[in-house]
N, C-alpha and C positions, 0 to 999 in steps of 0.2 A: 504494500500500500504506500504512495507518495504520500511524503509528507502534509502539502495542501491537502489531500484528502482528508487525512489524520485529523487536521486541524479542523477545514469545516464539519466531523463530525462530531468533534469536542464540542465545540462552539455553539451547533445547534441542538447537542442534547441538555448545555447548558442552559440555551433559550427559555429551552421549553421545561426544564427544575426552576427556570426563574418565574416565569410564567405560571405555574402551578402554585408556586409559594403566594402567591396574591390570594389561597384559600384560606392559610394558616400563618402567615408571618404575621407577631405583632413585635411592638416594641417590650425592652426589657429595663425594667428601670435597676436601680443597685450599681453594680461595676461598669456595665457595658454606658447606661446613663451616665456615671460618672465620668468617664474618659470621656463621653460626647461633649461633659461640661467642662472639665479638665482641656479641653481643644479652643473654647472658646478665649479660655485664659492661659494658653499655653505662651510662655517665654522659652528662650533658651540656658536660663538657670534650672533649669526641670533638668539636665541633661546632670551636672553636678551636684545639686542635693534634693531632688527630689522624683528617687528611681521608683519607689513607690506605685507612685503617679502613671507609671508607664509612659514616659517623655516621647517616644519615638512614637507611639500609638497616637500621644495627644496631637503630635504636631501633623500625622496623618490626616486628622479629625480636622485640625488648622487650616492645612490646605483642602481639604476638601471646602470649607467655610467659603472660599475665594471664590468659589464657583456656585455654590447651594447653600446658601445665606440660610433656608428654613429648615430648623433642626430633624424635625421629621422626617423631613427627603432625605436629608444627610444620612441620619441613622441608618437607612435602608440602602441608599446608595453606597454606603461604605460596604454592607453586606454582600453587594451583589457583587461589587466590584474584588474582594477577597474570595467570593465561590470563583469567579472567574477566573481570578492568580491563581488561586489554589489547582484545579482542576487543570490546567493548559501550562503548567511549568513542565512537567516531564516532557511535553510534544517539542516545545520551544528545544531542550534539547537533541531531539530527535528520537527516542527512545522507544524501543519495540512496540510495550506495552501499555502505552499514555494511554490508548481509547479505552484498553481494559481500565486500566487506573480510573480514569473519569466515572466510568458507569459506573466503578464497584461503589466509589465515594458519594455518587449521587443518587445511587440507589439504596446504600445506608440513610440512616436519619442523623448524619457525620454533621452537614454543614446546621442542624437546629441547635447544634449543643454548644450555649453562649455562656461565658460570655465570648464575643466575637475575638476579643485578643488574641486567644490562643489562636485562631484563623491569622490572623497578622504574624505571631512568633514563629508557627508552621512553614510561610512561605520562604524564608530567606533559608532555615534547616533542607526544606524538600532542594532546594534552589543548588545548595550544595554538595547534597546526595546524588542530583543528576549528572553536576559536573565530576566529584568520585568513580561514577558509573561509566563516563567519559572518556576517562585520562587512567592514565599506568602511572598512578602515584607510589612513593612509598610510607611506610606507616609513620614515619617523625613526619613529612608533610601533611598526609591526613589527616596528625593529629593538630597539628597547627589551624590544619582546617576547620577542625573542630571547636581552637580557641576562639577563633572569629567568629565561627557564626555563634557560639556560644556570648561570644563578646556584644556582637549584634543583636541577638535577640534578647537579651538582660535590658535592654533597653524600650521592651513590651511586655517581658517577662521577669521580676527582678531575681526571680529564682535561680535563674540560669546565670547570675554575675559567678557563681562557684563552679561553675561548669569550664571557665576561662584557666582557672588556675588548676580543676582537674585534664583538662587537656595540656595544659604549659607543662606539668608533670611528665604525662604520657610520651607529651614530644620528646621530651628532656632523656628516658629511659630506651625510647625507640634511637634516638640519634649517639646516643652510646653504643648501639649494638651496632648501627650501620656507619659507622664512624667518616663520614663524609662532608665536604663543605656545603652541599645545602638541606644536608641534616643539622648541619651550625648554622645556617642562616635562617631555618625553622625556627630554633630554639631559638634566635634571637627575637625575633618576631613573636613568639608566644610570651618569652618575657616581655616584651613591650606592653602588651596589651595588658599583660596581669600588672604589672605597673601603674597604666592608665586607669585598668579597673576597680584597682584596691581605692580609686581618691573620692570615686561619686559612690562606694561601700563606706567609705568616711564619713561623707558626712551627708548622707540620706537617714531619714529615719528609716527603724524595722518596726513602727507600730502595726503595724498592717498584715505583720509576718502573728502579733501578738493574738490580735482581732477572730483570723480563721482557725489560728490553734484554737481560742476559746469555742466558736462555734461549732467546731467540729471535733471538740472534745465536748461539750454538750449533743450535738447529735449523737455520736456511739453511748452517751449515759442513754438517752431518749430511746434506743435500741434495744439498752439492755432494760429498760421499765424502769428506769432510777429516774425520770424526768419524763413523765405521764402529759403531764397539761402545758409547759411552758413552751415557747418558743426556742430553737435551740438559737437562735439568730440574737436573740433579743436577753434572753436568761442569764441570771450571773450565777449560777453553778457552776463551772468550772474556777471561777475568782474563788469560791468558798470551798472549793475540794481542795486548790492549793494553800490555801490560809493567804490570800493577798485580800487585803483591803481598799477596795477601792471605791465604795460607799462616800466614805466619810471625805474623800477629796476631789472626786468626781475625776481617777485617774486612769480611765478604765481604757481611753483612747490612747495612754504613753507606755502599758505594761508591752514586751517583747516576747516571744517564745521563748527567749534566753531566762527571762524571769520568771517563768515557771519551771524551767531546769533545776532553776536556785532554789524556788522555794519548796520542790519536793522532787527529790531528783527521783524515788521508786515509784512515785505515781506516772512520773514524767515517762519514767521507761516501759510501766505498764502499757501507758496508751501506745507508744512505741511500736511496741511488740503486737496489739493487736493491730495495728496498720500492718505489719511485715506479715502476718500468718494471714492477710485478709487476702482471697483467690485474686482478684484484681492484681495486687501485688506480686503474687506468688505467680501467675499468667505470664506478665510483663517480663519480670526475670526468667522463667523458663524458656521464652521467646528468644530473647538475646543471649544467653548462656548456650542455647542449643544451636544458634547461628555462629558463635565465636567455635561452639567444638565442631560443628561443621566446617567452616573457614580451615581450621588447622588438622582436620582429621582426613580430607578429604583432595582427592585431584583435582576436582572441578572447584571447592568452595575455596581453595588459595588464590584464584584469580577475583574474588570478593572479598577480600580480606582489608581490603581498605577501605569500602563500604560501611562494612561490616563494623568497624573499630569507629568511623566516624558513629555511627550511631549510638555505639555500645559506650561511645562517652558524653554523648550528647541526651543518651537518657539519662546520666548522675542525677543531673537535679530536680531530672523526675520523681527519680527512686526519691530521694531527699522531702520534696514535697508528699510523693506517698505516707511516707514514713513518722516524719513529723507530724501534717495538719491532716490527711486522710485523702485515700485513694479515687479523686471523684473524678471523672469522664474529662472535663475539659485540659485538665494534665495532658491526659490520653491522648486527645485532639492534637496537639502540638507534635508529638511522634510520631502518627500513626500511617500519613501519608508517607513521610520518607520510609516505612518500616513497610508498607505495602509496595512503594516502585521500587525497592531494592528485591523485596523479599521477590518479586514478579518476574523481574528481569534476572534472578538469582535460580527461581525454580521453573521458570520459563513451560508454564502449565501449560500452553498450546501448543507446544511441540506434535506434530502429528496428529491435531486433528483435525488442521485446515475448517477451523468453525468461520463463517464469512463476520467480518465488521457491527454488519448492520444487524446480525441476532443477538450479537454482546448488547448492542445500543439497544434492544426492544425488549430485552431481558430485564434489562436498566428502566426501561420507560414503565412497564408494566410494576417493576416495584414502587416505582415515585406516586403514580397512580394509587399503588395501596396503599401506601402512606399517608396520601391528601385524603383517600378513605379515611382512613383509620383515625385522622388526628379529627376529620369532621362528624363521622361516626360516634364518635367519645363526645362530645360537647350537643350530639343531637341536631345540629343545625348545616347548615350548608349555605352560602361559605360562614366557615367556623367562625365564632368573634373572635375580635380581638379588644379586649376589654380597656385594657392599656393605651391605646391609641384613642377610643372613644372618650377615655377619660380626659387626657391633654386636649381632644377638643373640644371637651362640654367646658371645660375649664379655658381654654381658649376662648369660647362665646361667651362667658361670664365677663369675661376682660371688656369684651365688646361693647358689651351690654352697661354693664355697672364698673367705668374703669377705675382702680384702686392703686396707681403707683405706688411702692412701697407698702403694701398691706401685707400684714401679719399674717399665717396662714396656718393650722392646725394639721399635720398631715400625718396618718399613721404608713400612710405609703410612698414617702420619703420622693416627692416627682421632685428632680431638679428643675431649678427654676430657668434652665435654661431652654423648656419649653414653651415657657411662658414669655406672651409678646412685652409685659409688663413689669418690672423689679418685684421679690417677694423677699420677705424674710421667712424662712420654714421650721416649724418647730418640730420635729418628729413625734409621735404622740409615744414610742418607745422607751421613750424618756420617764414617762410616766407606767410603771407596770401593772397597779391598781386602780380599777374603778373610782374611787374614791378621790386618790394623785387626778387623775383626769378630770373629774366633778371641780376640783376646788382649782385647777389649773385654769379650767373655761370664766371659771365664777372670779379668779383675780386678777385673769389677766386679760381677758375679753378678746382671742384674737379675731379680726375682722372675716375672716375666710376658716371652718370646719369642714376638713373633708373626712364624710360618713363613710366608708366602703363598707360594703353587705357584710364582710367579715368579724367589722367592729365588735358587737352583739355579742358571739364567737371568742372575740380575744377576751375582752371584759367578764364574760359569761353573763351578758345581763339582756334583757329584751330590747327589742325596736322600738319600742314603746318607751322605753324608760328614758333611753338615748335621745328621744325625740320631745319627751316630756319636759328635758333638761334643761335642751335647749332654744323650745319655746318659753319658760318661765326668764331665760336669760334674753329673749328680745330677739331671739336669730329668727330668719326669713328662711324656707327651705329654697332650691334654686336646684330644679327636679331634674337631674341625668336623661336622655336614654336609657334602656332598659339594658344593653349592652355592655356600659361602661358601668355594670354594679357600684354607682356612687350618685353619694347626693351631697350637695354642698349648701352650707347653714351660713349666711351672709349676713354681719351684725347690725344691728338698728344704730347711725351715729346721727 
């Protein structure tokens, strides 16, 4: 198959996953919202102390602004424009197996699983597994390879900044054994970068690294029934398992992962250990341990052996984040392309059976189809809501309608305000974890904007009725949703 071929049928199997996704794509507020806002305010001091943030991601976000001023479209053009990288990198370098690659990734439910970053940190890792696939490198270069892109993507991903100095190592051991000058001029260049990298490791916060241990050391209690009703998002169980106080000085945004090391290092190792024995984990590592003892066991798997070792260092900071905060999919996402066109062009599955093109791609089309099924099926409706989207623009016509620069806003759904045509100051209603905190919050500080979402009742444990009793005695006007965007918003009398 020519390559043009190749390409127009990447492209139009992409068309038509994009095309589909206008059944079930909504917006996602939390990280992925975040970085949309983190774009609008992006500088280039984000790049030195604030990796967090995902600097290379926000600036993506930035430039997209220059073209799609309205955050909405942005959000979604960003999306599309990363299934598009994503899917059509292996072809750009020519490779056997891209059209398989594409259908298998868009006939999974790969490209739904956000937040979209890890789609961003994916591309530049896949980008240099094609070129590994390429080229007749040897192992101190691939691993060098490895510091880069590991260097590159720390900067969408902050996880991966230890990934730079596990490859600068790797190089360092490979260029010993092949003792050559541009196994030396590897090794200088992986130092460099670990140099570079250790300074925005300096002086960035790890709050953030502190935040998902919590959460996700409340979700596995919630698992195991130690944490029945709470939020694990929201809940300070894991603060009170470690003995950290963070009550009494509202420090709960400055604690690290590091500081829960300190303050119980056997708890600390417990949870540990149940990320390592968790199948996800134990998968991941059988995958790559069994492709390394292939690589070196084998006549054929020595001519992938620098594939192979790019990836096998390039997943450390996966293992890492497994390990530490818990094994959850969008990790995955960031690997799993390059782990497929290697693993493809490594086991080269079509060998002999001359299957034509166009049945891979219809194979492919019939699963997207079940998919736009399946997720419209689940929700009863067709096309599926999207509740999130209807919310920003019931909340957008409010603007319109009764405009409030600078009004206060109540929100247990934490929308950034960079939805909003209008400035808002946001209070997260999370803030407050009781019924009661919420009651005397409304009652002393009157914010001018209450967003109700249906689940309210739900968090509280209290009725529709009560909520609404509240705040009508306080003066609020309802300002009635669609039926879609499960919200209502309580507008104050001034």
């Amino acid at each position: 198959m020519t390559h043009r071929r190749r390409l127009s049928l990447i492209l139009g199997i992409i068309a038509f996953y994009l095309l589909l996704s206008l059944l079930w794509q909504d917006i996602y507020f939390a990280d992925e919202s975040m970085y949309l806002q983190a774009g609008v305010r992006f500088r280039l001091a984000m790049f030195v102390n604030e990796l967090s943030f995902a600097p290379l991601y926000s600036m993506w976000y930035h430039a997209l602004q220059t073209i799609c001023p309205e955050p909405t479209v942005r959000y979604f053009l960003s999306w599309a424009l990363l299934v598009i990288a994503t899917a059509s990198v292996p072809v750009i370098f020519g490779l056997e197996y891209s059209v398989l690659f594409a259908s298998v990734l868009l006939a999974l439910p790969y490209f739904s699983i956000w937040p979209y970053v890890s789609l961003f940190a994916c591309i530049p890792l896949l980008a240099f597994a094609g070129f590994s696939l390429k080229r007749e490198l040897t192992l101190s270069t691939v691993s060098m390879i490895a510091c880069m892109a590991c260097f590159l993507v720390a900067f969408s991903r902050p996880e991966f900044a230890y990934g730079v100095f596990a490859g600068a190592c790797a190089c360092i051991v490979f260029a010993l054994v092949e003792r050559t000058r541009a196994a030396l001029a590897a090794v200088a260049v992986a130092l460099a970068l670990s140099a570079a990298m250790s300074y925005p490791l300096k002086h960035s916060s790890s709050a953030r690294s502190g935040i998902a241990f919590v959460q996700h050391f409340n979700l596995r209690a919630q698992q195991r029934h130690e944490l029945p009703d709470a939020d694990p998002n929201t809940s300070l169980y894991a603060y009170r398992a470690f003995g950290i106080d963070v009550q009494s000085n509202g420090s709960e945004n400055q604690v690290t992962a590091m500081d829960f090391y300190r303050a119980n290092r056997r708890l600390f190792a417990r949870h540990l250990f149940r990320n390592l024995i968790d199948p996800r984990t134990l998968l991941l590592l059988g995958v790559l341990l069994g492709a390394l003892a292939w690589a070196w066991r084998t006549q054929r798997g020595s001519a992938f052996r620098p594939p192979i070792v790019f990836l096998a260092l390039c997943s450390l900071p996966i293992f890492a984040a497994y390990i530490v905060v818990y094994p959850n999919m969008h990790y995955l996402t960031i690997i799993f392309p390059p782990l497929l066109i290697v693993g493809l062009e490594a086991w080269n599955p079509m060998a002999g059976l001359h299957l034509a093109p166009w049945k891979i791609v219809g194979c492919s089309v019939f699963m997207m189809l079940a998919f736009a099924a399946a997720k419209c099926m689940r929700s009863h409706k067709f096309p599926r809501p999207r509740p999130n989207l209807a919310m920003i623009r019931c909340m957008r016509s409010l603007d319109i309608v009764r405009p409030s620069p600078g009004a206060t806003v109540l929100d247990p759904l934490v929308v950034p305000d960079t939805y909003f045509k209008l400035n808002k100051v946001i209070t997260p209603a999370y803030l407050m974890p009781s019924w009661g905190q919420y009651s005397q919050y409304v009652q002393a500080n009157r914010p001018d904007w209450i967003l109700v979402p249906d689940s309210l009742s739900q968090q509280y444990g209290v009725t529709t009725d009560q909520i609404t009793d509240l705040l009508a005695t306080e003066k609020y006007t309802r300002y009635a949703c669609p039926a879609e965007a499960t919200l209502n918003i309580f507008v104050a009398h001034r």
